[in-house]
C-alpha positions as CSV (number, residue, x, y, z in Angstrom):
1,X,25.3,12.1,32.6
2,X,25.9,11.4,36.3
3,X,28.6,13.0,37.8
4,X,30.6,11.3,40.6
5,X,31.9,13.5,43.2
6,X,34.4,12.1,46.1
7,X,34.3,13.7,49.5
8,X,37.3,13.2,51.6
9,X,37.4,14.0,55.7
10,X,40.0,14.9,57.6
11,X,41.1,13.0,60.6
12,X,42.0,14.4,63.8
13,X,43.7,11.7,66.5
14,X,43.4,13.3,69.6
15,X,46.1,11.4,72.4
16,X,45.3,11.6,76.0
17,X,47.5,10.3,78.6
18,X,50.8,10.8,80.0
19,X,54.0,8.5,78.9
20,X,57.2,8.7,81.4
21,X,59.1,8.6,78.2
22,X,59.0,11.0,75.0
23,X,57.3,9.4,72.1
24,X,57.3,10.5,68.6
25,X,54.2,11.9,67.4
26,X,52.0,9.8,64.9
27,X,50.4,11.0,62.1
28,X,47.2,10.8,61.1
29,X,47.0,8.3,57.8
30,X,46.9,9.7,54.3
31,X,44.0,8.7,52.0
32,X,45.1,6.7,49.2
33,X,44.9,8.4,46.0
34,X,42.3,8.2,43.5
35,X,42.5,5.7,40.8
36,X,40.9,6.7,38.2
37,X,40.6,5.0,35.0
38,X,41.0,6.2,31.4
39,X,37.2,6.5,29.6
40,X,37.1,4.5,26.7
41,X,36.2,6.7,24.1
42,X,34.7,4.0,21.7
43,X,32.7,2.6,24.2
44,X,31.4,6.4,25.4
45,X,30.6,7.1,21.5
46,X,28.1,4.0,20.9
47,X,26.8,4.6,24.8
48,X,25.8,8.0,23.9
49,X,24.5,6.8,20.1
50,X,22.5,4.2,21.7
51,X,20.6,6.5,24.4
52,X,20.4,8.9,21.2
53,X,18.5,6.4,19.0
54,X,16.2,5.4,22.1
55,X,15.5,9.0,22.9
56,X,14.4,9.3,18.7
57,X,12.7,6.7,18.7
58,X,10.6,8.3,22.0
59,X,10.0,11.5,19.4
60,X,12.4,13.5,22.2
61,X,14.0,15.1,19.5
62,X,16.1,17.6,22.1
63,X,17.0,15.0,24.0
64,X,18.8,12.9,21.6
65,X,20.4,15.7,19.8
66,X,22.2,16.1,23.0
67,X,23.3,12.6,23.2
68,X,24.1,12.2,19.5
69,X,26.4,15.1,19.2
70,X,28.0,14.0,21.9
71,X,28.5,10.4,20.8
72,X,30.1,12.6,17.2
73,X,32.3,15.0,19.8
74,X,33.5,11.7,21.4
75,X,34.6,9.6,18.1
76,X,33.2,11.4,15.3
77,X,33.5,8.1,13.0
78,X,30.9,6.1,14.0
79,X,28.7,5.5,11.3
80,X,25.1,4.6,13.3
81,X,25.5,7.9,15.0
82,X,26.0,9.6,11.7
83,X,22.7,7.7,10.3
84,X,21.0,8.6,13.5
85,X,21.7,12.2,12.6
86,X,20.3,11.4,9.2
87,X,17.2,10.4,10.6
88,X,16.9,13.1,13.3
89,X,17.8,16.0,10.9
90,X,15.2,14.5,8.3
91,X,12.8,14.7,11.2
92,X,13.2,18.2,11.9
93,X,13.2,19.4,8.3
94,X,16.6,19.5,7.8
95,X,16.9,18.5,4.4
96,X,20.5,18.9,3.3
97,X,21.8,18.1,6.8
98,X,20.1,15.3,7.0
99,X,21.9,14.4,3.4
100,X,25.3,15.1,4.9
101,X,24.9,12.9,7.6
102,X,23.8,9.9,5.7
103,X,26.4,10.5,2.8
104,X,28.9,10.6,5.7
105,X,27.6,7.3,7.0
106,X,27.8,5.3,4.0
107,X,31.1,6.5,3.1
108,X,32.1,5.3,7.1
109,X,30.3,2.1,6.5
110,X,28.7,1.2,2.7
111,X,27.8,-2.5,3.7
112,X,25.5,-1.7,6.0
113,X,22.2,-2.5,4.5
114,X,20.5,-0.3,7.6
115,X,22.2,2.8,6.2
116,X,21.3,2.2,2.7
117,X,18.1,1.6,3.2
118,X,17.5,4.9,4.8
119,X,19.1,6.8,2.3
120,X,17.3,5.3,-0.2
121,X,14.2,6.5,1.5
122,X,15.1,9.5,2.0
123,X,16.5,10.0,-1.5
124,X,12.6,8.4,-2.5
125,X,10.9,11.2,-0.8
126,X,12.8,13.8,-2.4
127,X,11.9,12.4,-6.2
128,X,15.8,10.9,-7.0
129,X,14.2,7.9,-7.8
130,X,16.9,6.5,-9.6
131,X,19.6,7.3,-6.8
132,X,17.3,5.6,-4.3
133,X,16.6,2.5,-6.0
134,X,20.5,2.3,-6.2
135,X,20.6,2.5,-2.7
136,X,18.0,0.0,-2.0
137,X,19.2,-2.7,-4.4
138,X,22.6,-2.1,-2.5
139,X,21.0,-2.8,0.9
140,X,19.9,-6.5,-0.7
141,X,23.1,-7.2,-2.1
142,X,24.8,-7.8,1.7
143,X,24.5,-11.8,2.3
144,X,24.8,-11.4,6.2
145,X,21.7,-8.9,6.1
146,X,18.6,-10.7,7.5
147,X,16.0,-8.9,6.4
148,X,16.4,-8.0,2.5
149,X,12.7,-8.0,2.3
150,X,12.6,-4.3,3.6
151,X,14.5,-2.6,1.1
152,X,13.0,-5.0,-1.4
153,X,9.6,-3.9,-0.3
154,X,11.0,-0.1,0.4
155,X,11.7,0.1,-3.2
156,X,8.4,-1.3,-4.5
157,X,6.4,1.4,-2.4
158,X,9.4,3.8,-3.8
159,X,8.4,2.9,-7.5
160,X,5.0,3.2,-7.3
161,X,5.4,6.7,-5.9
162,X,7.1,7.0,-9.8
163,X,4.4,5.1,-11.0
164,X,6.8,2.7,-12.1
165,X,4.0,0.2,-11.4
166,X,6.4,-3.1,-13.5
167,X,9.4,-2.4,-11.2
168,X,7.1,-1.7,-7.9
169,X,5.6,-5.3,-8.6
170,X,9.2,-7.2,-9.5
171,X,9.9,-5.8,-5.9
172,X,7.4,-6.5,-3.9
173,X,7.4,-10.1,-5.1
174,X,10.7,-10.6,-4.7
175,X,10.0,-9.0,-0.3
176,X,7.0,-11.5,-0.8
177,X,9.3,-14.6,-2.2
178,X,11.9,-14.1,0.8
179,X,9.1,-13.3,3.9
180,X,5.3,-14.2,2.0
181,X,3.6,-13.0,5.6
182,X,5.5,-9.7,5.5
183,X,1.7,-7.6,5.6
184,X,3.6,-4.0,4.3
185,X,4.5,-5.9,1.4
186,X,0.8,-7.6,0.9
187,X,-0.7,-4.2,1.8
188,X,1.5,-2.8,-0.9
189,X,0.8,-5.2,-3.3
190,X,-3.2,-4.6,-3.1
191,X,-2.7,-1.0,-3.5
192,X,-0.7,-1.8,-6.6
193,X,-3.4,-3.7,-8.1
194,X,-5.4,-1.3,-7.3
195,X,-3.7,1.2,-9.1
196,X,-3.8,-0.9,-12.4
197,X,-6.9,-1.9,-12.2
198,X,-6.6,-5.6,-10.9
199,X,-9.5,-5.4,-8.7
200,X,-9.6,-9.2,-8.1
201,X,-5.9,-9.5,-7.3
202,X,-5.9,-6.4,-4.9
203,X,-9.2,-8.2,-3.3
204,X,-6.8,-11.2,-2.5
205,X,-4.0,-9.5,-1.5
206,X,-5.7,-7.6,0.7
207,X,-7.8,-10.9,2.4
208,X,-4.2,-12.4,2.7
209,X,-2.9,-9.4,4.9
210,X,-6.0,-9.2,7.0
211,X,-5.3,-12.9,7.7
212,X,-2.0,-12.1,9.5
213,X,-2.5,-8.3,10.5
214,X,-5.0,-6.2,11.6
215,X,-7.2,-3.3,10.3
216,X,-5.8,0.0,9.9
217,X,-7.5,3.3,8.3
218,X,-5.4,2.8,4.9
219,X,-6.6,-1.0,4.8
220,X,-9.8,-0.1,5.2
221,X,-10.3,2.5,2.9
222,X,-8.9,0.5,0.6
223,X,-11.1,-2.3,0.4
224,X,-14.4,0.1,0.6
225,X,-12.3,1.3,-2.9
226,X,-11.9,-2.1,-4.0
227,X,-15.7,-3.4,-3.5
228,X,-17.0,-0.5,-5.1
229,X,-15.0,-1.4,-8.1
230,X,-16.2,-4.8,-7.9
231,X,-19.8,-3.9,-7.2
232,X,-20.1,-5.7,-3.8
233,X,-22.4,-3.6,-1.4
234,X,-22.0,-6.1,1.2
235,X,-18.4,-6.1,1.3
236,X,-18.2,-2.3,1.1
237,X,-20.3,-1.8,3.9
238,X,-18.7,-3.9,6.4
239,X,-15.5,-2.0,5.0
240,X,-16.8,1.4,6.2
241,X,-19.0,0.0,9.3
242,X,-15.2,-0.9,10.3
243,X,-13.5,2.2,9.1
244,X,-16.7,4.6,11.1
245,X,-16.9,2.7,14.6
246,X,-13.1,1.9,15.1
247,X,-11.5,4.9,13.1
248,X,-13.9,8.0,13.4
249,X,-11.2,10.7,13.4
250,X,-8.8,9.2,10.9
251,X,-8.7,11.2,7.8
252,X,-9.9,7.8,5.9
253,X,-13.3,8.7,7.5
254,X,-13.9,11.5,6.3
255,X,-12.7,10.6,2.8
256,X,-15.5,8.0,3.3
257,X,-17.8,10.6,4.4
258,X,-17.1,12.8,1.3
259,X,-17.5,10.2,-1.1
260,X,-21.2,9.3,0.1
261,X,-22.3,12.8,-0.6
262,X,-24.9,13.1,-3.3
């Protein structure tokens, strides 16, 4: 934080001359004093959260630590600051901080579907599966959220992590019924079919996300998965042709390589 520092200089008025009559002596002027106005502490608090979520989002974990604690010293009931904590302790490995933090949030602010959603992840990634689906049904249930897709399709990747493969596909379709271009949710969706053994359906799925998005490793390996299933050399190939030449070092290729040993 900048700090403002005032200098003030002295004035000296030197008088030459001679007057034939005495004169009283004239001062030099006075500054005027300092106005300074009272900080709002609301306003510093989300200041400070802000440059703390920009400064996450950079991976400057230090950095925004500073900035968050801050914003929490300042008005230490501001609920985004609380879920950036959430996020930032998760980050570091801080398990049961990070817990704390988004408990508090919630409990500061329970309709916000951005704060459910994140606890519901990070409830999914430590196996409370039924807590976090909860949570992510709670996010959806706001009718001033725009974008109930992402816990809708949160939850589906959530549930097949269970391999609770009936509830993973009731919420992916329902991601798929509000956005039908969202390509998680397609990408999801293949993988599902995958999983149970719908080759054909995770063939389509996967041909509708590569219409809107591109290639990644997990995409890739994926369809070379897919093909094999389905007995279509041609298709597997140009799979991992793709996956080799633009992905050498992901750890898709060398899956890839292993499976072609003899």
């Amino acid at each position: 934080m900048k700090h403002y520092l005032s200098y003030c200089a002295a004035l000296s008025l030197l008088l030459n001359g001679c007057s034939s009559s005495s004169t009283t002596p004239q001062q030099p002027p006075q500054p005027e004093p300092i106005q300074k106005s009272e900080p709002d502490p609301q306003k510093a608090a989300e200041v400070n959260m802000q440059l703390g979520v920009e400064y996450l989002k950079r991976g400057q974990y230090d950095i925004a630590l500073t900035r968050l604690t801050r914003s929490m010293e300042v008005n230490p009931d501001l609920s985004e600051t609380h879920n950036a904590m959430g996020i930032l302790s998760e980050r570091l490995g801080r398990t049961e901080e990070a817990r704390k933090y988004y408990e508090q949030a919630i409990s500061l602010k329970p309709d916000d579907s951005d704060i459910q959603n994140n606890y519901a992840q990070f409830l999914c990634k430590q196996g409370e599966w039924n807590q976090a689906e909860a949570h992510f049904l709670k996010a959806t249930e706001n009718p001033l959220y725009k974008t109930p897709e992402i816990p809708y399709t949160n939850a589906g990747i959530c549930a097949v992590r269970n391999k609770s493969y009936v509830r993973a596909e009731t919420y992916l379709r329902k991601a798929l019924q509000l956005n039908h271009n969202l390509p998680l949710a397609l990408y999801q969706m293949a993988g599902l079919n995958y999983e149970i053994h719908n080759m054909v359906a995770a063939r389509e799925f996967l041909k509708r996300y590569l219409a809107i998005a591109k290639h990644t490793p997990q995409t890739l390996w994926l369809g070379i998965r897919v093909e094999r299933v389905l007995h279509d050399k041609n298709a597997e190939s140009s799979y991992a042709l793709l996956l080799r030449s633009q992905f050498p070092d992901s750890e898709e290729a060398l899956w890839l390589k292993q499976s072609e040993r003899p």
